[in-house]
Phi, psi and omega in degrees: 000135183279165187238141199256144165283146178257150183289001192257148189256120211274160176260190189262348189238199164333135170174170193264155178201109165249136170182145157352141172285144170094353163284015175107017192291314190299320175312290179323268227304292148013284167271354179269322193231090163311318199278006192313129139302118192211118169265176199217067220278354163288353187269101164351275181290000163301300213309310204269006120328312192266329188281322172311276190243115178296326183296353174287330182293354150284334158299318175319287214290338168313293200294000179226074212286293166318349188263132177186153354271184146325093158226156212220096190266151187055055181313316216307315204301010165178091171276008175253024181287323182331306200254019148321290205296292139006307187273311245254014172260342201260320173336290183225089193307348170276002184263186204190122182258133201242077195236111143338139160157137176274315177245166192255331190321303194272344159283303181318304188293350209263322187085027184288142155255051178063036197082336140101039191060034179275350173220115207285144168266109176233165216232173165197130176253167200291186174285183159243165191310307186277010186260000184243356179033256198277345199274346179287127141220154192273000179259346160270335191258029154254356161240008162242349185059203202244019193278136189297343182290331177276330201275339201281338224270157180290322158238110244241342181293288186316316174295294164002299168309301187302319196299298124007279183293323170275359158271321159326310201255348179230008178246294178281330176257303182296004172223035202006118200238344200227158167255338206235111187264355168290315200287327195299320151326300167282351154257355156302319179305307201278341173286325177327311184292009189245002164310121149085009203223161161283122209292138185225110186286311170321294230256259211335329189282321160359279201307303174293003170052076179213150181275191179277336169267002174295302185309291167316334160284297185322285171339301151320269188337287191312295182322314172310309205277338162098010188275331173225147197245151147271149166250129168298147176274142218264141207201343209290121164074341194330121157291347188234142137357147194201130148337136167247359174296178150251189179264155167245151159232144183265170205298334182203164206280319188283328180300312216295317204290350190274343214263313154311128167305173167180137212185147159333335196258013183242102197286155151024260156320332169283347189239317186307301190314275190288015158277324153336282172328305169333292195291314178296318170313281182320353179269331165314304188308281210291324158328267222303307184324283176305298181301013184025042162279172187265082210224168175232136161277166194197168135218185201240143194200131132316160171260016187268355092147053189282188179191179179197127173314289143237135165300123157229142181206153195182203198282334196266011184126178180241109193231127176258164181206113177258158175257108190241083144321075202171117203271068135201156172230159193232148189312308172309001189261325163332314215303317177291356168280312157302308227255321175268017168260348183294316187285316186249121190255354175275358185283160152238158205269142139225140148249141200229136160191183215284349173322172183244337185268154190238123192191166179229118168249114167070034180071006156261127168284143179246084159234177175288127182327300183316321190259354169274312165299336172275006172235024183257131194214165191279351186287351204256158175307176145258006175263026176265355167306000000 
């Protein structure tokens, strides 16, 4: 099996690498620090060793004096290890920790203060097109999406199915975070239909015959667990009336196509599209992410309802970007590009879609999705096509 390099760059001292299961955190490390001292709090007797006594991890790190750094994988599953990890860094400034977690939930809850900014918090993402390099093509990785457990696996459909379900079973029922694991069930599915679209918390608790603070709890979990993001609306300066919802996304594009219903009454389009969108999002995320620049994602909706997929602003500029499932564009695919360089004329425009030409129309660059996502890297502009 090939093993791909990743774009994440590590830091020199303490820190944390949070990210969804199955994106490669363990693999990397692994493969970065061999020499490694390493616990595994997913291996059952690890967990109830360390839940028992947490003070057994200074007997670890005596004895594995030579050995660095120190990681500690999947922390949330005994958070009370922090503040072990904590005495023994205000102790001894030469060791060096490495902690792990798919989730936030059970830190949060703990009342830990992350160390107490004593360890930088860093991220790891599904790939990116170019980090899967000639193994990227885009009509697969919009029905399998980019998380490396799936995409790496001999049979990338089963897991894919299988994924979902080993977060239920070793996140949500095991730390019972739900009461009910059917209704929770039936609302990944109905939140699916709000991938890429604005969160109507009300309409989604409707669907799911939930009251509104269940859902807005559901909703918490997936963000804890790292699986679903809101994006905020983009507001700065605003000349127009503007939407207060956000958008929602689920974390990659293939959770989403597995999580979506799909049937005679569901065209096409309705699920390609927005998985598009998905995809291109998560390419944003980890791109803003890797490159450490100081920028935000945002996107942008009038309430009169022009829109722009994403908003991105910083320190590197002000840049909007639409998503088109659809190989020619027609003057209406424009409008929302236009209509924010009126307000805003310091932004620059891109649009990506399915087309095979790189062209400008009205001061927006026009290229194809496919050749943006395989040049896209954290050394790159996003205007380097």
């Amino acid at each position: 099996m090939a093993i791909l390099l990743r774009y994440f760059d590590p830091p020199k001292n303490n820190y944390f690498l949070f990210g969804p299961r199955g994106t490669g955190k363990s693999t990397w490390l692994e493969q970065k620090y061999a020499e490694a001292a390493w616990i595994d709090l997913l291996n059952p007797e690890s967990e109830r060793l360390y839940l028992a006594r947490p003070e057994r991890l200074e007997e670890f790190v005596r004895a594995n004096k030579r050995r660095a750094p120190v990681i500690i994988d999947e922390i949330q599953h005994v958070p009370q290890l922090l503040s072990v990890v904590h005495r023994l860094i205000e102790q001894d400034k030469s060791l060096r920790f490495v902690l792990t977690g798919s989730s936030a939930r059970k830190l949060r809850q703990s009342g830990v203060d992350l160390l107490g900014g004593r360890a930088i918090l860093t991220s790891m993402y599904p790939f990116m097109a170019s980090e899967m390099g000639k193994l990227f093509e885009l009509d697969e990785s919009l029905r399998l999406g980019m998380v490396p457990l799936v995409r790496m696996a001999q049979e990338p459909d089963i897991i894919l199915r299988g994924y979902i379900d080993l977060y239920i079973q070793q996140e949500v029922k095991a730390e019972g975070m739900v009461r009910r694991l059917d209704d929770f069930n039936r609302f990944l599915e109905i939140i699916s239909f709000s991938h890429g679209q604005l969160l109507n918390v009300a309409a989604v608790a409707r669907e799911c015959a939930a009251s509104r603070n269940t859902v807005e709890s559901y909703i918490s979990i997936l963000e804890d667990l790292l699986l679903g993001i809101r994006l905020p609306i983009f507001t700065r300066r605003a000349k127009r009336a503007t939407v207060a919802h956000s958008k929602f996304y689920y974390f990659d594009c293939g959770v989403f196509r597995a999580l979506r219903p799909k049937g005679p009454l569901d065209p096409r389009e309705e699920i390609i599209g927005p998985a598009l969108e998905g995809l291109v999002f998560q390419h944003l995320r980890a791109w803003i992410d890797y490159r450490k620049a100081d920028m935000r994602l945002y996107y942008w909706r009038t309430q009169a309802g022009t829109e722009v997929d994403f908003i991105i602003y910083g320190s590197e500029g002000l840049y909007a970007i639409e998503v088109k499932n659809s190989r020619s564009i027609h003057p209406q695919d424009l409008r929302g590009l236009t209509n924010f360089r009126q307000d805003y004329p310091e932004s620059s425009a891109l649009l990506l879609y399915r087309g095979d030409q790189i062209f400008e129309r009205g001061g927006i660059l026009v290229v194809p999705v496919d050749r943006f996502l395989k040049e896209l890297t954290p050394e790159s502009t996003l205007f380097a096509g």
